[in-house]
VEXDREN-2710 file (C-alpha; in Angstrom, 1 decimal):
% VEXDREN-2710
k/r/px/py/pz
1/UNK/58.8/6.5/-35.9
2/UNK/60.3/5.8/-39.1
3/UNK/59.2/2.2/-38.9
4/UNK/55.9/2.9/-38.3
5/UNK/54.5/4.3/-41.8
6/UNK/55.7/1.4/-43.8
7/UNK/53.8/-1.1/-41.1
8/UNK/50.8/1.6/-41.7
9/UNK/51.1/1.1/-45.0
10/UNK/51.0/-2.9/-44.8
11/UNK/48.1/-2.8/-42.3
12/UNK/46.0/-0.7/-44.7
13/UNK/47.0/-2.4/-47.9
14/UNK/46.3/-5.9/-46.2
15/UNK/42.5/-4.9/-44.5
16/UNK/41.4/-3.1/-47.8
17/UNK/42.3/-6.2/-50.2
18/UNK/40.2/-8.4/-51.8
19/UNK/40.3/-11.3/-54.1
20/UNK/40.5/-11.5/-57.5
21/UNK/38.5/-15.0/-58.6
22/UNK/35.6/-13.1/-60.9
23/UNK/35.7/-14.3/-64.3
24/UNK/37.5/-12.9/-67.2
25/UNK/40.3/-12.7/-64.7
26/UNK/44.1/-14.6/-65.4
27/UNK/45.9/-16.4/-62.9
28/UNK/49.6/-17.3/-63.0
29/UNK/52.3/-17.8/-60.2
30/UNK/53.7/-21.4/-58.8
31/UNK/54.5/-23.3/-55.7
32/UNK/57.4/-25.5/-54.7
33/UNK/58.0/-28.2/-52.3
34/UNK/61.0/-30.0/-50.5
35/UNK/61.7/-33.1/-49.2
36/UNK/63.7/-35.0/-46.9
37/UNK/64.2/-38.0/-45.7
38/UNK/66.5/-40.2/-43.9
39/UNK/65.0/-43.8/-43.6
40/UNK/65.4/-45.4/-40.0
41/UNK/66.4/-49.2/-40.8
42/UNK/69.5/-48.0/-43.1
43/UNK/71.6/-45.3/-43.9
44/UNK/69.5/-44.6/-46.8
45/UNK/68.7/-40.9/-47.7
46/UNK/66.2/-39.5/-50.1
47/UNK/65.4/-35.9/-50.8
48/UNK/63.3/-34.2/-53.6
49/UNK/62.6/-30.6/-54.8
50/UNK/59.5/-29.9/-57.0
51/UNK/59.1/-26.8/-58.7
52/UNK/55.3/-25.7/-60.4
53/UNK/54.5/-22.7/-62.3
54/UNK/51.0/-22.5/-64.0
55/UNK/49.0/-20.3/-65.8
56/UNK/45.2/-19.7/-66.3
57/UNK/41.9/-18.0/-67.0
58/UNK/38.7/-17.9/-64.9
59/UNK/36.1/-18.6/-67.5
60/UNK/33.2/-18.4/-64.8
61/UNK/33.9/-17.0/-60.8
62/UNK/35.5/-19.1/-58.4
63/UNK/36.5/-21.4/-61.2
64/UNK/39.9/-21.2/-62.9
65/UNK/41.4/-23.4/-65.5
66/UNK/44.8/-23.7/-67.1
67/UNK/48.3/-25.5/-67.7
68/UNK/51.1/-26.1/-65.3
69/UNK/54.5/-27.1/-66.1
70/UNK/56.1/-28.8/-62.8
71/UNK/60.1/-29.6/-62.7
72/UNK/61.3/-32.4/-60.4
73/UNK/64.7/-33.5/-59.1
74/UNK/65.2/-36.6/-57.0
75/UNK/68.3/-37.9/-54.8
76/UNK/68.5/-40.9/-53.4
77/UNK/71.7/-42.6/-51.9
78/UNK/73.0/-45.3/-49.4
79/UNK/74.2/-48.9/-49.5
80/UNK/72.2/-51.6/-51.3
81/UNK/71.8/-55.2/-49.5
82/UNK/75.2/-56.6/-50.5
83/UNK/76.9/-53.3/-48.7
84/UNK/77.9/-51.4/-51.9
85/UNK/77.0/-48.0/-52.0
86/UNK/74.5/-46.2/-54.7
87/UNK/73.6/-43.1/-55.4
88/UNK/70.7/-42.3/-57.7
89/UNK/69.2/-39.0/-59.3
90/UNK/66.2/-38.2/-61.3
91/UNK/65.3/-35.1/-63.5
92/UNK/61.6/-35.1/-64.4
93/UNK/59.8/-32.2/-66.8
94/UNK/55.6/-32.8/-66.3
95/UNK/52.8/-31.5/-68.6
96/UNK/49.7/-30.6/-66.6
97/UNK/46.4/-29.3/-67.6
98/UNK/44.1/-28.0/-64.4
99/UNK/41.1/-26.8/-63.2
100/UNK/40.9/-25.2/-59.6
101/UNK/38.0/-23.7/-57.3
102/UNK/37.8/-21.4/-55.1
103/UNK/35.3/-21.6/-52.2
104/UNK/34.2/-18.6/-50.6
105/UNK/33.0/-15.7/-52.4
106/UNK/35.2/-12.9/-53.8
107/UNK/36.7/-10.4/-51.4
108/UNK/37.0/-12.7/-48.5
109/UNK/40.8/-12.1/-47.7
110/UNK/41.0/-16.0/-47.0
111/UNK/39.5/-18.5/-49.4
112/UNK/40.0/-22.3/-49.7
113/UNK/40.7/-24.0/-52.7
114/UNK/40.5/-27.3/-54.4
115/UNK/42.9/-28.3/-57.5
116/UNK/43.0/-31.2/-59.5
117/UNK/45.6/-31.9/-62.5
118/UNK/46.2/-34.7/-65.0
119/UNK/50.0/-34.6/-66.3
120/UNK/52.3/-36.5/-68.2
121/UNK/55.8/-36.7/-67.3
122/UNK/59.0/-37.3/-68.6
123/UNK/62.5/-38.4/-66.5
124/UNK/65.8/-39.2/-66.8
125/UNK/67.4/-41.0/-64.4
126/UNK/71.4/-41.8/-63.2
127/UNK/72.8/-44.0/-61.0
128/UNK/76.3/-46.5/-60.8
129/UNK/74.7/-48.6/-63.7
130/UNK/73.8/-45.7/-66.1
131/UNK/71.5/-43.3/-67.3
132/UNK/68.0/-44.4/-68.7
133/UNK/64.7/-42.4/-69.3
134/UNK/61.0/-42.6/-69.3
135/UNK/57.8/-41.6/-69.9
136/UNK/54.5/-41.4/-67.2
137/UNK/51.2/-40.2/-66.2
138/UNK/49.6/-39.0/-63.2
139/UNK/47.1/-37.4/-61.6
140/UNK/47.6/-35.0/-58.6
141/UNK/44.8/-33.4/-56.1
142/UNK/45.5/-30.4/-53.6
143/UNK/43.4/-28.8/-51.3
144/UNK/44.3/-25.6/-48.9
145/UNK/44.0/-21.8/-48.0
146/UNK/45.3/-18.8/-50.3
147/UNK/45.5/-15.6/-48.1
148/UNK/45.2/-12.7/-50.4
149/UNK/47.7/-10.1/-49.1
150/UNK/46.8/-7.4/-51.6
151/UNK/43.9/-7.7/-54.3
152/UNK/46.9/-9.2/-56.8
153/UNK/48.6/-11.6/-54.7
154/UNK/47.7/-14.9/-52.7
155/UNK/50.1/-17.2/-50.8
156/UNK/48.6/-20.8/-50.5
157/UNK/49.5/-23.6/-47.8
158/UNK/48.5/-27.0/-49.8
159/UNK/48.3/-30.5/-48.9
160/UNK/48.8/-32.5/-52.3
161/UNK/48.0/-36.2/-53.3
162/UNK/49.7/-37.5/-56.0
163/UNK/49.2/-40.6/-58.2
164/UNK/51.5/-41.6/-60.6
165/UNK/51.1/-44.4/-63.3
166/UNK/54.4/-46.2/-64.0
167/UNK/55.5/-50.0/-65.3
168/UNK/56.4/-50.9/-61.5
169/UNK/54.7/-50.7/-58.1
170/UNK/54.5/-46.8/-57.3
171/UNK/53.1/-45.6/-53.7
172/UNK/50.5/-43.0/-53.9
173/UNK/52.3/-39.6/-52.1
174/UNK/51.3/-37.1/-49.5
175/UNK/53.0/-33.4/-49.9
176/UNK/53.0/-30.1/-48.7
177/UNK/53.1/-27.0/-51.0
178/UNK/53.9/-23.7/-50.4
179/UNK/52.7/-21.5/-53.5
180/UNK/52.3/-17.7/-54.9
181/UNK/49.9/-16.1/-57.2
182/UNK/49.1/-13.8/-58.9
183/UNK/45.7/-12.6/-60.1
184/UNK/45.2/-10.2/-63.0
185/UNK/42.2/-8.3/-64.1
186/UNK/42.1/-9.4/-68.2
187/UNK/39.8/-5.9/-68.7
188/UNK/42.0/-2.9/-69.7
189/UNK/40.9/1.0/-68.6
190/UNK/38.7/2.6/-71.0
191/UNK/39.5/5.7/-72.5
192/UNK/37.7/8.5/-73.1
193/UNK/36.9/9.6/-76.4
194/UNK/38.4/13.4/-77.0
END
């Protein structure tokens, strides 16, 4: 019986909520991602973490805009052609401005969303030979649900594509994100005059 009032609770928080996408609202939270892979022709490994967090403002409904600040770290290791083994790791800090959309009208529980970003990027890498850095830009487009679990807070499942401009040949990517956000009313209570 103890159990049950806190599942109560859940239920009725979760069927009464509604979504905050109206304008004058502000939007911040972040997603994350992870990656591994183990390539099939060699002993080759590769994995990847990607960290987001972003801010915004919805200057009209159902349209937010904003900045994002995104954090990478790449691993790659194995044994070259000649049999010697590398290892090599990447840290990358990206700049992102972004505009995103949502859907369905406001109180709708479960909305879709489109986002699009532009970013510039800037990585250092390491491997047997040394360290050496960069600079890039990009251009990234994800598209997925956010369920809104209370009136505040949405969990989004997105499917990213990412672009990214560099000096050598660079494969457009496919990844899924699992974010968190938070939506905030920008209006304060008024108070009554005594």
């Amino acid at each position: 019986m103890k159990h049950l009032l806190p599942l109560v609770l859940f239920i009725f928080f979760v069927t009464t909520s509604f979504s905050q996408i109206n304008k004058g609202q502000w939007l911040t939270g972040g997603s994350g991602s992870y990656r591994a892979d183990k390539y099939p022709w060699s002993d080759n490994r590769y994995r990847s973490l990607r960290l987001d967090i972003n801010g915004g403002y919805f200057p009209i409904k159902n349209l937010a805009v904003g900045v994002r600040t995104i954090y990478n770290y790449d691993r790659q290791t194995g044994t070259s052609d000649n049999a010697s083994y590398f290892k090599q790791t990447s840290n990358s800090k990206k700049l992102a401005p972004f505009v995103r959309y949502y859907f369905l009208p406001a109180g709708k529980k479960i909305n879709l969303l489109a986002d699009a970003s532009y970013y510039r990027g800037w990585e250092k890498s390491t491997n047997l030979s040394g360290h050496s850095t960069s600079k890039y830009g990009g251009y990234a487009f994800s598209a997925g649900p956010a369920w809104f679990i209370t009136s505040h807070t949405a969990l989004e499942l997105l499917v990213q594509y990412d672009h990214v401009f560099r000096d050598y040949n660079y494969a457009p990517d496919f990844t899924y994100k699992f974010g968190f956000q938070i939506h905030l009313d920008a209006k304060s209570p008024k108070t009554k005059a005594r």
